[in-house]
Backbone as a ProteinNet text record, in pm:
[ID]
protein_1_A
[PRIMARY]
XXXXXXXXXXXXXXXXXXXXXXXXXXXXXXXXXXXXXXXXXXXXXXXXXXXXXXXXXXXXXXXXXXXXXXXXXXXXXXXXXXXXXXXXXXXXXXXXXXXXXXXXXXXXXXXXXXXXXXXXXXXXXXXXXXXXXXXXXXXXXXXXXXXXXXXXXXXXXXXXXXXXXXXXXXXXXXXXXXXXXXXXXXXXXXXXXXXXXXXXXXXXXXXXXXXXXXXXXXXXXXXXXXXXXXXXXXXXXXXXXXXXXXXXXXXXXXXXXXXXXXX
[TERTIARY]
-663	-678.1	-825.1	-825.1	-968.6	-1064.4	-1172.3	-1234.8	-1216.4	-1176.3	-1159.3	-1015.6	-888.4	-754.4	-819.4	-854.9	-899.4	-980.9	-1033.5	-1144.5	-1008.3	-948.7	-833.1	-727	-698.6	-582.1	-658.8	-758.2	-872.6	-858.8	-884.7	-933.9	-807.1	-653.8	-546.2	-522.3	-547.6	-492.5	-588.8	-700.7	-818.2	-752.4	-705.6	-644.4	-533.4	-416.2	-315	-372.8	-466.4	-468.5	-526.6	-618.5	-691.1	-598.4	-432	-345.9	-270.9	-261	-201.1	-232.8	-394.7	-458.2	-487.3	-443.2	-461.8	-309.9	-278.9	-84.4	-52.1	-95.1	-63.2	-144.7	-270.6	-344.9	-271.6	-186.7	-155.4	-0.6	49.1	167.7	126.5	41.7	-54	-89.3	-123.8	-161.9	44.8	96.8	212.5	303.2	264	322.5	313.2	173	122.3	171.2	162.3	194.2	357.7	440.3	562.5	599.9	508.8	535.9	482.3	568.5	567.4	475	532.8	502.2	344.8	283.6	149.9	135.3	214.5	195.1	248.7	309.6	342	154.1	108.1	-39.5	-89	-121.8	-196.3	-183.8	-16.1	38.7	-39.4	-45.4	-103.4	-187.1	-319.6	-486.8	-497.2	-378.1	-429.3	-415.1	-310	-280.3	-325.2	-377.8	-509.1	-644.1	-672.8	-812.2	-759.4	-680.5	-687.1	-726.2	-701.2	-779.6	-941.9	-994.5	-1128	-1157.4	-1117.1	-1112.5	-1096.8	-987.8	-939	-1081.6	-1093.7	-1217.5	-1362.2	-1370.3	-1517.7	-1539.8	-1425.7	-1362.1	-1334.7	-1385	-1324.6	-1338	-1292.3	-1347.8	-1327.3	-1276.7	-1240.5	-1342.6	-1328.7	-1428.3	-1441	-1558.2	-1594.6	-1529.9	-1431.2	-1415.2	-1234.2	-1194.2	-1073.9	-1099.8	-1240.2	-1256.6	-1304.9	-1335.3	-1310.1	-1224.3	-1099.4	-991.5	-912.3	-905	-854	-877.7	-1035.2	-1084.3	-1071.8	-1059.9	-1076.8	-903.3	-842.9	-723.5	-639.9	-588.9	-499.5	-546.1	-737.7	-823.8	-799.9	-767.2	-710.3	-574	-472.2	-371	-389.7	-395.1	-398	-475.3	-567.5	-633.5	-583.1	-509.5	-438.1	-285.4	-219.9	-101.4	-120.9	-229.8	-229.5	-271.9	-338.7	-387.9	-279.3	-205.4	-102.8	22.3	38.9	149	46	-44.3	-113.5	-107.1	-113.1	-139.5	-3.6	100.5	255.5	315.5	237.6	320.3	227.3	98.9	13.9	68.6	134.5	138.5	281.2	320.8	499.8	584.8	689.6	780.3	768.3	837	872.1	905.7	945.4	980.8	1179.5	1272.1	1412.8	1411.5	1365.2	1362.8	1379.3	1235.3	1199.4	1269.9	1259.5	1340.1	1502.9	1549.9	1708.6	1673.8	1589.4	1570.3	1540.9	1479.1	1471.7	1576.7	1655	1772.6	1890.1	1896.7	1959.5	1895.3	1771.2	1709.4	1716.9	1731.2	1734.3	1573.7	1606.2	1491.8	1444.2	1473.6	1431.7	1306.3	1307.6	1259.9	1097.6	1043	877.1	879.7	890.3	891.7	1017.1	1069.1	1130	1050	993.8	901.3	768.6	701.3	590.9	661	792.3	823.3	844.8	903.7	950.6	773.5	679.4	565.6	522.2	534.4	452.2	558.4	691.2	762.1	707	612.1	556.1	387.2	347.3	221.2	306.6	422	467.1	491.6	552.7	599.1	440.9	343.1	240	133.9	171.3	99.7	190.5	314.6	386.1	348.5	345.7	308.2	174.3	88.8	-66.6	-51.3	23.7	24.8	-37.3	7.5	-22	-189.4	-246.7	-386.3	-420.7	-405.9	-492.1	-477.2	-354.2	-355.4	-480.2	-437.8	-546.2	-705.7	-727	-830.5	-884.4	-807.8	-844.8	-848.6	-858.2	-838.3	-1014.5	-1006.8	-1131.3	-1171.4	-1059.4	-1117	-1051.2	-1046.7	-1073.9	-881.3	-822.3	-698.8	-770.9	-645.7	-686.9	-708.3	-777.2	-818.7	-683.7	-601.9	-487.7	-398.7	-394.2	-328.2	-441.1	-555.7	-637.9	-620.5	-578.1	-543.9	-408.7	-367.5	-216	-177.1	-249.5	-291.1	-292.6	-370.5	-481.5	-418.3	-302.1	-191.7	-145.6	-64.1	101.1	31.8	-86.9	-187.2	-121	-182.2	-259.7	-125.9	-28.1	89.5	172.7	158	224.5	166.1	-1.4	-69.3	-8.4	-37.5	-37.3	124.5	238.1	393.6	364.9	354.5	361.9	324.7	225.4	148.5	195.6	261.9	313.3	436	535.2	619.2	609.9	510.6	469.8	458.2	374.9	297.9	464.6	501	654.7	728	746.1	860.2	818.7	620.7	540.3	546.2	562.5	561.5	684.2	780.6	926.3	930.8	911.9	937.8	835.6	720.9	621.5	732.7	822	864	1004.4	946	1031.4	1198.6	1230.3	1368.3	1429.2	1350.5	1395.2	1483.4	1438.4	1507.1	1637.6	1649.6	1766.9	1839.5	1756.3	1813.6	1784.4	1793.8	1688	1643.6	1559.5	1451.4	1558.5	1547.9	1577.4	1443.8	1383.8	1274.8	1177.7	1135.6	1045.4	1118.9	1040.9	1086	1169.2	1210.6	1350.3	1449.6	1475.1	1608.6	1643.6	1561.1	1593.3	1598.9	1608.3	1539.2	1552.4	1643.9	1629.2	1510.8	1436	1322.7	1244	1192.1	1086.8	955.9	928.7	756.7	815.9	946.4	973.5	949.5	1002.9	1025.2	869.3	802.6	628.7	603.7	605.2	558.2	550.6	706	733.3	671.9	643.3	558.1	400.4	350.8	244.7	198	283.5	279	295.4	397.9	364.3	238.6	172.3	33.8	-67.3	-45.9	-126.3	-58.1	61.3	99.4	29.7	-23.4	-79	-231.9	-300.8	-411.5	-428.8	-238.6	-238.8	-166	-167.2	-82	-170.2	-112.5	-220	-270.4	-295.2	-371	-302.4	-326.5	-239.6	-160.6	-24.1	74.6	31.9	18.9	13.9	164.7	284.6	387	453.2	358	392.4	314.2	274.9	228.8	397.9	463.2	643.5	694.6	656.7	725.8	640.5	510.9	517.5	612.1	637.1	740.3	879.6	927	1042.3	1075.7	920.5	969.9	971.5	899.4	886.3	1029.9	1055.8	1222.4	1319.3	1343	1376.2	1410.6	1252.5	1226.1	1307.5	1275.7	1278.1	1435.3	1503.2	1657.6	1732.8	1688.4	1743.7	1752.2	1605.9	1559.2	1562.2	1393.9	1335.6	1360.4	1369.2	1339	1500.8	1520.7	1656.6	1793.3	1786.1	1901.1	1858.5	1757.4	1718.5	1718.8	1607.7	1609.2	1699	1806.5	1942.6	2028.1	2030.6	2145.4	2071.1	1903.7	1875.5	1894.3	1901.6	1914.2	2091.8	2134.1	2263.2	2366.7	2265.4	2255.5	2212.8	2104	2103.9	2102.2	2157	2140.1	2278.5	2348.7	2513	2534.9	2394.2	2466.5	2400.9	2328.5	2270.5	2386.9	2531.2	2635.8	2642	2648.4	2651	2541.7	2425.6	2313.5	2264.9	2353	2368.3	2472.3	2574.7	2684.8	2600.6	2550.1	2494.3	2345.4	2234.6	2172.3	2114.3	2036.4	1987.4	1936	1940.5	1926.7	1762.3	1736.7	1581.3	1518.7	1549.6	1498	1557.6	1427.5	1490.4	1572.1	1652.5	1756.7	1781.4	1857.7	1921.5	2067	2097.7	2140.8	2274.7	2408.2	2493.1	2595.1	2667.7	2702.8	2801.2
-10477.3	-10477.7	-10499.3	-10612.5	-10561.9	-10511.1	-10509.6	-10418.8	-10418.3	-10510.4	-10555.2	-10431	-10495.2	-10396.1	-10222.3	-10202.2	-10045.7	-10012.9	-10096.8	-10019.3	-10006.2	-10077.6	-10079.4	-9988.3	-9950.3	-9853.5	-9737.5	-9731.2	-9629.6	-9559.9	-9638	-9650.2	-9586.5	-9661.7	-9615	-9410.6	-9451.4	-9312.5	-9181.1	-9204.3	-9101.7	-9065.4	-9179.7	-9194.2	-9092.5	-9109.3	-9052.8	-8874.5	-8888.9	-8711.6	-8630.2	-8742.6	-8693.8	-8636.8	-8718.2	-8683.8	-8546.7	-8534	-8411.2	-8294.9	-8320.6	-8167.4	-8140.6	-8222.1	-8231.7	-8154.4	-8198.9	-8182.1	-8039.3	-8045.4	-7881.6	-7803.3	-7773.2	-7684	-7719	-7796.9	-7827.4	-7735.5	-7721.2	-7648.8	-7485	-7449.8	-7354.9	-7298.6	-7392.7	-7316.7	-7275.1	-7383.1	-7301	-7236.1	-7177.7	-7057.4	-6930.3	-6963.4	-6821.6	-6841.5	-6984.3	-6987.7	-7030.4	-7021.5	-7090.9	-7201.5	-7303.6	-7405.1	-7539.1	-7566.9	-7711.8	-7812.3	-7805.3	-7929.7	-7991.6	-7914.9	-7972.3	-8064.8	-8111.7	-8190.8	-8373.4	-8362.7	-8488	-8541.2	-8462.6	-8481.1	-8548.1	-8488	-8494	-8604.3	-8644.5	-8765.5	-8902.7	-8889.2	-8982.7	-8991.6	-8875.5	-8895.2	-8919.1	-8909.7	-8916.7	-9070.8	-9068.9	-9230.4	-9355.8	-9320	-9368	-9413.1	-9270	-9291.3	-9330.2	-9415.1	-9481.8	-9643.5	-9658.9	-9797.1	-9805.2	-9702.7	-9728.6	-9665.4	-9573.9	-9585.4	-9688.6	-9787.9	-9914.2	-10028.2	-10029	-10116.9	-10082.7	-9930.5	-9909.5	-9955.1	-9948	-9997.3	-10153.5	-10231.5	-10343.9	-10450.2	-10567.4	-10684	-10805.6	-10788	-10900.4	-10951	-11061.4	-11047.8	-10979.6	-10974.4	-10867	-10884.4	-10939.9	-10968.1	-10900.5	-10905.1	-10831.9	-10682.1	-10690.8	-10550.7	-10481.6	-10543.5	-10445.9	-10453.2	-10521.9	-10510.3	-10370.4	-10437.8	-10306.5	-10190.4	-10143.4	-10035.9	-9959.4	-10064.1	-10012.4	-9994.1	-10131.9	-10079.6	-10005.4	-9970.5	-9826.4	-9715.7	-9669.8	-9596.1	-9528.2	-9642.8	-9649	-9622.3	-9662.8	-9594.8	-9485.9	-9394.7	-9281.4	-9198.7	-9217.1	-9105.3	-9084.8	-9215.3	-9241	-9134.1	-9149.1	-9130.6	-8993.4	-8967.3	-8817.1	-8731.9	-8766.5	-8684.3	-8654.3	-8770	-8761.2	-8630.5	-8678.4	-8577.9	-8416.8	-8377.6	-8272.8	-8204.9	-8320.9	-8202.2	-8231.2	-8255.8	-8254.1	-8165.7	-8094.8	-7948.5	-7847.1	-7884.6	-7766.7	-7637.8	-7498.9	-7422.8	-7415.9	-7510.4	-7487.5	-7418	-7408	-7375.9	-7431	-7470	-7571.8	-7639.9	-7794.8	-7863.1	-7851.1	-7871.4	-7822.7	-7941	-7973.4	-8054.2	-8004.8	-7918.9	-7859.4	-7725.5	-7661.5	-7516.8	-7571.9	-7676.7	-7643	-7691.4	-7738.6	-7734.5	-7646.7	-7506.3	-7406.4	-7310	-7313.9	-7272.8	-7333.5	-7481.1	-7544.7	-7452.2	-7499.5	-7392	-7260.6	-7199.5	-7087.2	-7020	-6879.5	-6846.9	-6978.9	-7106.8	-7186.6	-7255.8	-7201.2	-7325.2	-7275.6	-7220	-7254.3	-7371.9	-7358	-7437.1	-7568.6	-7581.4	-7681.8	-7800.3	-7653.9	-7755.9	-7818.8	-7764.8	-7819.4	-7961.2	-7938.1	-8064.3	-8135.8	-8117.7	-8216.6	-8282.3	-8214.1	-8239.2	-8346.2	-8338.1	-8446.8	-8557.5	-8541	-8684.3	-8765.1	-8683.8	-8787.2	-8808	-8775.7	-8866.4	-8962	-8943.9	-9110.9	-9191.6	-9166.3	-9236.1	-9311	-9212.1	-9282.7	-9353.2	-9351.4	-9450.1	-9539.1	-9552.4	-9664.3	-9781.8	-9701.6	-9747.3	-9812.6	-9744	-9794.2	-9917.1	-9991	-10082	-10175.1	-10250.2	-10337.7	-10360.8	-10249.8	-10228.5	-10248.7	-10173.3	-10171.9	-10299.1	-10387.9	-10546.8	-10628.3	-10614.8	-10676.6	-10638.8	-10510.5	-10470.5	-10600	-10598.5	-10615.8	-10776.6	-10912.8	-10996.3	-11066.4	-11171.9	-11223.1	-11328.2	-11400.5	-11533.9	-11451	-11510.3	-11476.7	-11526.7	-11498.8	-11608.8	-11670.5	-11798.7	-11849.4	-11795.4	-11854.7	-11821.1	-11705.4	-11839.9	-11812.3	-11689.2	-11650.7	-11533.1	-11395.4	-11424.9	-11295.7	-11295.4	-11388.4	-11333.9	-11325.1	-11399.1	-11269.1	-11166.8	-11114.1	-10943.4	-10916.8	-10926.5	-10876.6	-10853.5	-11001.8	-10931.5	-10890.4	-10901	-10782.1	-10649.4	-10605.6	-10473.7	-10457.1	-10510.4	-10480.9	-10427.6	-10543.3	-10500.4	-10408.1	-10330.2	-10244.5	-10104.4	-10129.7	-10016.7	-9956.4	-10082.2	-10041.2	-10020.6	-10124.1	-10020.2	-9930.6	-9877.7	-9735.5	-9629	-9683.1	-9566.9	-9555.4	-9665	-9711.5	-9595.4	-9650.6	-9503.2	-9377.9	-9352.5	-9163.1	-9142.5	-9261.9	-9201.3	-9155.4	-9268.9	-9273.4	-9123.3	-9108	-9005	-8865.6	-8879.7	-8753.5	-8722.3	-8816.1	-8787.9	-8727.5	-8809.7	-8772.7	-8627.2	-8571	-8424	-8343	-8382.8	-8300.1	-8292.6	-8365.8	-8281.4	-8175.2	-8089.7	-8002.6	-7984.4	-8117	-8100.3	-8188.1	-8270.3	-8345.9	-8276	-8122.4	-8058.3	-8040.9	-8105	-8110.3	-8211.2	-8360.6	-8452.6	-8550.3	-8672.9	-8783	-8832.1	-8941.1	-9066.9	-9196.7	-9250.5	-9396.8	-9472.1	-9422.2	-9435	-9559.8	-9660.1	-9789.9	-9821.9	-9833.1	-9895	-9827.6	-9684.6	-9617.6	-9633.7	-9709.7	-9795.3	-9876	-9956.2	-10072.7	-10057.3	-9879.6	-9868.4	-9695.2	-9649.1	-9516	-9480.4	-9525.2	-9524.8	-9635.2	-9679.3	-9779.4	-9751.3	-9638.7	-9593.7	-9645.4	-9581.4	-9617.2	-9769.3	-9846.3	-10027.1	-10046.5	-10029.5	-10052.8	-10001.8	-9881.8	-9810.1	-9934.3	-10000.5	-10055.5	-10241.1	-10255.9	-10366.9	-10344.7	-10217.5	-10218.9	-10245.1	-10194.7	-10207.8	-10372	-10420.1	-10571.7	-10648.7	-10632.3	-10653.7	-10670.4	-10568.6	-10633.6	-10725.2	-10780.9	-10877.2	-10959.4	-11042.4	-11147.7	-11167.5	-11059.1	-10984.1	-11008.8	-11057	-10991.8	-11155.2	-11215.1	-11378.1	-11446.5	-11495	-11553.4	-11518.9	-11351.9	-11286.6	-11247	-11230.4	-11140.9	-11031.5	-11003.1	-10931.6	-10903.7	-11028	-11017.3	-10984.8	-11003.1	-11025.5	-10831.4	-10747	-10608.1	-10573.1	-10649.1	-10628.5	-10581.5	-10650.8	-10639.2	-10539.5	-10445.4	-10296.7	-10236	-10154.6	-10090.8	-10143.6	-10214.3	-10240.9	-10211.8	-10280.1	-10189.2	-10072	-9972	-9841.1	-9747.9	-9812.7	-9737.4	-9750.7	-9885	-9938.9	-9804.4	-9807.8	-9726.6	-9537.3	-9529.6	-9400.1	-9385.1	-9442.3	-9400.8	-9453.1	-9544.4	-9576	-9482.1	-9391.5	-9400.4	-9226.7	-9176.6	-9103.1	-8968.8	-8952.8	-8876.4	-8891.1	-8998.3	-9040.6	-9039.6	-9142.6	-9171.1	-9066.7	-9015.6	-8966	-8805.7	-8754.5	-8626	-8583.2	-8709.7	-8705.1	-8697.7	-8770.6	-8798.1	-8684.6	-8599.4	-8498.4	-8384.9	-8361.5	-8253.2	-8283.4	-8388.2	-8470.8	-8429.6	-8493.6	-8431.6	-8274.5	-8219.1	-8062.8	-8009.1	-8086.2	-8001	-8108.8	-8181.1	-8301.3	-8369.4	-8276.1	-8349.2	-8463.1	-8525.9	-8691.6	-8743.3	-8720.6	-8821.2	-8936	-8873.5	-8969.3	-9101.8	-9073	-9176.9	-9281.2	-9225.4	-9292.1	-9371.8	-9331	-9419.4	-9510.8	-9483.6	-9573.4	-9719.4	-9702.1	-9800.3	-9828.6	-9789	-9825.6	-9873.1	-9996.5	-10001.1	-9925.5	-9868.9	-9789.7	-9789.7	-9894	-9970.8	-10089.6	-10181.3	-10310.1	-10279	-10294.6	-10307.3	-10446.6	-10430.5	-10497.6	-10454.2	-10536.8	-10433.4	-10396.9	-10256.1	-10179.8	-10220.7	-10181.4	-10198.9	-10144.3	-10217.5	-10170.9	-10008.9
-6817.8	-6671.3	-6636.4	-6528.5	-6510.8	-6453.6	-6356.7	-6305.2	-6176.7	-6107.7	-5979.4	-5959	-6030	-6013.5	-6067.6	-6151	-6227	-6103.3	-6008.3	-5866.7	-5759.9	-5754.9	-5654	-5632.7	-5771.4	-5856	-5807.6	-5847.7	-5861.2	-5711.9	-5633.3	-5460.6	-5417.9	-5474.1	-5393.7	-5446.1	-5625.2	-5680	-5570.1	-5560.5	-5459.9	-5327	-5297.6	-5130.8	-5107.5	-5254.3	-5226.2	-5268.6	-5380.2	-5412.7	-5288.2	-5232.4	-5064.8	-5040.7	-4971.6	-4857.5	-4937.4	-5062.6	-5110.1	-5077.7	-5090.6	-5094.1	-4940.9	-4809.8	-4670.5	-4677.4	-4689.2	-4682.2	-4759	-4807.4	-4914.5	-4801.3	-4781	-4701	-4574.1	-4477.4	-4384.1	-4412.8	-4482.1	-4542	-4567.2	-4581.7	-4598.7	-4445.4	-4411.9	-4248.7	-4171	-4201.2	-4139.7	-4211.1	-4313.4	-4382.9	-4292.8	-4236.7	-4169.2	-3948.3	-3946.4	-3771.7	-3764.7	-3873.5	-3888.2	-3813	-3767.5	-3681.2	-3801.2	-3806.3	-3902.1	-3833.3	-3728.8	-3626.4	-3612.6	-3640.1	-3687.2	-3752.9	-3887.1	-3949.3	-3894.7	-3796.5	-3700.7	-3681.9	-3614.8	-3598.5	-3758.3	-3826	-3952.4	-4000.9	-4038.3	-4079.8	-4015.4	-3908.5	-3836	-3842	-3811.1	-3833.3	-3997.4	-4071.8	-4224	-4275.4	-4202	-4253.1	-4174.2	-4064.9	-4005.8	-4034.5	-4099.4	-4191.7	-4324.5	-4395.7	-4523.2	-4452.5	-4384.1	-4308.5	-4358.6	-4294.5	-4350	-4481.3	-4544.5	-4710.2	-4758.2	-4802.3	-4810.9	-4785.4	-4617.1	-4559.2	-4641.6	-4676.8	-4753.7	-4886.9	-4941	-5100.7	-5072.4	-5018.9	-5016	-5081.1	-5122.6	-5183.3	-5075.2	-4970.3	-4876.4	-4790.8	-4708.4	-4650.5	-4485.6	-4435.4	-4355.3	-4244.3	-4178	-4072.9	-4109.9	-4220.3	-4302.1	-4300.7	-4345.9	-4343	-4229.4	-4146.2	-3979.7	-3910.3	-3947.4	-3919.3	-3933.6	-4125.7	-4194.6	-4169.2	-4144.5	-4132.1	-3983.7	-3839.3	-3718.5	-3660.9	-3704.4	-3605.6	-3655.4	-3822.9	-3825.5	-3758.3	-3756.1	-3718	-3563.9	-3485.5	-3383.1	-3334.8	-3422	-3410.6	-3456.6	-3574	-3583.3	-3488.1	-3476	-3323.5	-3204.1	-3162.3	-3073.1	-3091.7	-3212	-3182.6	-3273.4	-3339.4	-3359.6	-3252.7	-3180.8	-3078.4	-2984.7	-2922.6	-2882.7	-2918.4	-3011	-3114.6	-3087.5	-3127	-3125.7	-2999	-2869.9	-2775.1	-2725	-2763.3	-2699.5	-2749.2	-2894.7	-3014.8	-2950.2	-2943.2	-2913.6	-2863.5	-2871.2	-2772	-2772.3	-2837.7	-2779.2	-2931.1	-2898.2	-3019.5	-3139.5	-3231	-3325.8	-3293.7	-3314	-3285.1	-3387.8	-3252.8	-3288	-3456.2	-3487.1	-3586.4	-3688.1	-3721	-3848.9	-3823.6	-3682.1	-3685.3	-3739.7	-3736.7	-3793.6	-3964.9	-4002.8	-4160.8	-4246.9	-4160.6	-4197.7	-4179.7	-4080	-4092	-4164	-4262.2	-4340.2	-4509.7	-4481.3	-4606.9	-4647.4	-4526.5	-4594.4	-4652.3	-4762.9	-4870.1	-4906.5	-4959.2	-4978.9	-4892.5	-4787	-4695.2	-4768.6	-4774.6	-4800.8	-4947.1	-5012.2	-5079.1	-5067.1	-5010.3	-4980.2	-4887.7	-4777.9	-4679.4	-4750.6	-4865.5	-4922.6	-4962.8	-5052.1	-5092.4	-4988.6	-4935.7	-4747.9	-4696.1	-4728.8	-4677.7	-4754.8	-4892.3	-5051.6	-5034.6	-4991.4	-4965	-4855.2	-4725	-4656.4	-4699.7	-4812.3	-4832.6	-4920.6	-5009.8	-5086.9	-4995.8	-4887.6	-4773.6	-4703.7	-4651.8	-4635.9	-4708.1	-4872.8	-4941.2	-4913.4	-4949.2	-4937.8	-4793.6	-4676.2	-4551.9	-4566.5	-4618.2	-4655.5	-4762.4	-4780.9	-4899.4	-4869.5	-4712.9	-4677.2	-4619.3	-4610	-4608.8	-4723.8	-4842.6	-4962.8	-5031.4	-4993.2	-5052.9	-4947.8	-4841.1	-4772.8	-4803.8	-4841.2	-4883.6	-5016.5	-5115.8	-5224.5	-5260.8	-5123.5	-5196.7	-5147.1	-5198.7	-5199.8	-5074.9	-5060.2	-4926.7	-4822.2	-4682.9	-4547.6	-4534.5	-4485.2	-4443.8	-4336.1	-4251.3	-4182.1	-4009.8	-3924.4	-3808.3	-3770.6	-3749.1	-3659.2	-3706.6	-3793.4	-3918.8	-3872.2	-3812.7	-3795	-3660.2	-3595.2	-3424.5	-3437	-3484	-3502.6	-3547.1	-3604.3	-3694.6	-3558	-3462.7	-3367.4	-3245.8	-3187	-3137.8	-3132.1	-3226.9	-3253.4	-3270.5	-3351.1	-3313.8	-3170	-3068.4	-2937.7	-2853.7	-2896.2	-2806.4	-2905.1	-2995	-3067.9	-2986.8	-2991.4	-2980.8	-2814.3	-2731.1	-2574.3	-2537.7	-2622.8	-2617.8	-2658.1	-2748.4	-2838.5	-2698	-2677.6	-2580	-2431.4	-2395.7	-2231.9	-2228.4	-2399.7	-2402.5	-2394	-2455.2	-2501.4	-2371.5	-2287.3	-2139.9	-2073.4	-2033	-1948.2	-1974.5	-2091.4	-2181.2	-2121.7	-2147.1	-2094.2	-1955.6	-1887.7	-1735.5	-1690.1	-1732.6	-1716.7	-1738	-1900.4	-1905.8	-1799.7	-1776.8	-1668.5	-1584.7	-1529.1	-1378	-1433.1	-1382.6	-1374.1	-1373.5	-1307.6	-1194.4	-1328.5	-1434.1	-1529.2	-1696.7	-1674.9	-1768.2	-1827	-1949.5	-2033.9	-1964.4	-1880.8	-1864	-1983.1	-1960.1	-2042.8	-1972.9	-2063.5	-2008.2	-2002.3	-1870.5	-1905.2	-1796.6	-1790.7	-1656.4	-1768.2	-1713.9	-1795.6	-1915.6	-2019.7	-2131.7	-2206	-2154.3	-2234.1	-2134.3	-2045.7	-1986.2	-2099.9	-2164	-2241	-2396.3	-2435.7	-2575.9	-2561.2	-2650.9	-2699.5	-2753	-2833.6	-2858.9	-2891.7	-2758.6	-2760.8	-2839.3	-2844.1	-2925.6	-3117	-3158.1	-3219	-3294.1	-3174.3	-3201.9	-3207.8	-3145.7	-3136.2	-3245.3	-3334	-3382.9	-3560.8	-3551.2	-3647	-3636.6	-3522.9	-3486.6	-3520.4	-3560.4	-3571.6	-3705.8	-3807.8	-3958.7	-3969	-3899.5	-3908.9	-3909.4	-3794.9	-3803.6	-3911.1	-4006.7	-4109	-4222	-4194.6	-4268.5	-4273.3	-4146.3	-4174.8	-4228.2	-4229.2	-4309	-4445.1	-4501.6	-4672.8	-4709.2	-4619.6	-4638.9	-4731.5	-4842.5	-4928.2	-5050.1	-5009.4	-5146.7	-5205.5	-5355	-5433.5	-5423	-5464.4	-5448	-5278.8	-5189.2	-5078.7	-5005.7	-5071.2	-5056.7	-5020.1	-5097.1	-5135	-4970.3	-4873.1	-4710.5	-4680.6	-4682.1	-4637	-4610.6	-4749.6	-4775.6	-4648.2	-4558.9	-4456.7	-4370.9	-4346.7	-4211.8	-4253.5	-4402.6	-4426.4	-4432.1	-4509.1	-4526.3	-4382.1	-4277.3	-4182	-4114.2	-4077.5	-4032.9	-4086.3	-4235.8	-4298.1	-4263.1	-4258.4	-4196.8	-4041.7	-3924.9	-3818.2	-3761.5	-3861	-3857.4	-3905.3	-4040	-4101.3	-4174.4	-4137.8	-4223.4	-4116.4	-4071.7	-4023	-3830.1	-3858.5	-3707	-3611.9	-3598.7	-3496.6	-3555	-3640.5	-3715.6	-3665.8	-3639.1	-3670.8	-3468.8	-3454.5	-3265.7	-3216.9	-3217.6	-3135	-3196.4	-3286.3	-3358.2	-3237.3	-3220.7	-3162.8	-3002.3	-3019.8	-2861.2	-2807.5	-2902	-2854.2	-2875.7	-2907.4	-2885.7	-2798.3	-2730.2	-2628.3	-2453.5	-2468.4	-2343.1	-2343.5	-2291.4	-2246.9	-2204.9	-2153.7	-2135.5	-2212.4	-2336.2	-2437.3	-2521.5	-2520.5	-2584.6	-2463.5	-2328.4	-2223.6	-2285.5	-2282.9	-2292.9	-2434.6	-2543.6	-2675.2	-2676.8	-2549.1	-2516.5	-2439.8	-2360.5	-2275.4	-2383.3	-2399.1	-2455.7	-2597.6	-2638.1	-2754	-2843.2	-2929	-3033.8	-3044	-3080.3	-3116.1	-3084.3	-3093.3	-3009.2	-2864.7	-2820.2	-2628.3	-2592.3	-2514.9	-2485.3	-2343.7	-2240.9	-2132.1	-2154.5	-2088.7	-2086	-2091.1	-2106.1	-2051.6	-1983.9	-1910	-1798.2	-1788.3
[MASK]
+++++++++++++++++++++++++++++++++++++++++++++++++++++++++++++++++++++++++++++++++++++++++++++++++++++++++++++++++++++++++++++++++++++++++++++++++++++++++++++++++++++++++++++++++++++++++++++++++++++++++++++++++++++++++++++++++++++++++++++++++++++++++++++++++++++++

């Protein structure tokens, strides 16, 4: 192997033991506040900052690497901060409180493991950074303003939702209704669909370079996740526990790609 891959390997193996020992002490703090929900935050500011790990370690050239390095950077602050002050102060999130009631005695150590499955999950997500990190020529123009789009409109959906969703629950009179108010008329979870448009973005970052092709897997594994996993499967079970017309509202609406409604 040679020195170029052994710095790369090197760069990713650091990245992931980083997110362990964040994630273990983050598992650690809610041993003692029993609120999981913190770690929604973390995930995000963590896998945020492998952008510029990746960008500091880089071999690409510089205009790759302020890419790499600024716009995950940006999403994560963005959508950790977000997440942080929406848990701040409140309960658990009904999420993790029914996994602990699935667990049982089990749950502390169950939840550490539940925690180390999302740093594999966020190296996996980080792939498409650390390929882009590691190749040598520039791609072409048009391939770096399309990174730059699908960014921009991932970043400002992502956030148009959280805003909408946030306002909605602020009023009062909206309790234990839902959202169909803006872009969740057209989309059970629109932050979702953005969320998975954003990992796209650095595809075209990684077009070209070696095992540039391994860019693919963030957008699948996240698809994955929020279809399948953590996300739409877990929301809508707590959703329809406690919001009697959430079955209406999976009747008429798109799951994930916005679409309009039907009748």
């Amino acid at each position: 192997m040679d020195v170029n891959k052994m710095n790369a390997w090197t760069v990713f193996g650091l990245g992931w033991l980083g997110l362990v020992v964040i994630f273990t002490a983050v598992w650690a703090v809610q041993l003692k506040t029993r609120n999981a929900g913190i770690v929604d935050a973390v995930w995000a500011w963590t896998l945020g900052a492998l952008g510029p790990w990746f960008a500091l370690n880089s071999t690409a050239p510089i205009e790759v690497r302020w890419l790499i390095g600024i716009m995950p950077l940006v999403w994560g602050l963005r959508l950790g901060t977000y997440l942080w002050f929406r848990n701040h102060g409140h309960a658990e999130d009904g999420r993790y409180a029914q996994l602990r009631k699935e667990w049982g005695d089990a749950q502390n150590l169950r939840m550490w493991s539940f925690f180390q499955v999302q740093v594999v999950f966020s190296m996996l997500i980080a792939l498409g950074l650390a390929v882009a990190s590691q190749r040598t020529d520039a791609p072409a123009p048009v391939w770096l303003w399309l990174s730059v789009v699908l960014w921009v409109v991932s970043i400002a959906g992502e956030a148009l939702a959280d805003r909408q969703l946030a306002a909605f629950k602020a009023n009062p009179a909206n309790k234990g209704r839902v959202c169909k108010q803006g872009l969740w008329k057209y989309s059970r979870h629109p932050n979702y669909f953005f969320e998975c448009v954003h990992w796209v973005a650095y595809v075209p970052l990684a077009l070209g370079a070696p095992w540039g092709f391994l860019s693919l897997i963030p957008p699948a594994v996240m698809a994955f996740l929020l279809l399948k996993m953590s996300g739409i499967p877990a929301t809508e079970a707590q959703a329809a526990r406690t919001r009697p017309e959430y079955a209406e509202y999976i009747r008429t609406t798109s799951a994930f790609i916005p679409w309009f409604p039907k009748s």
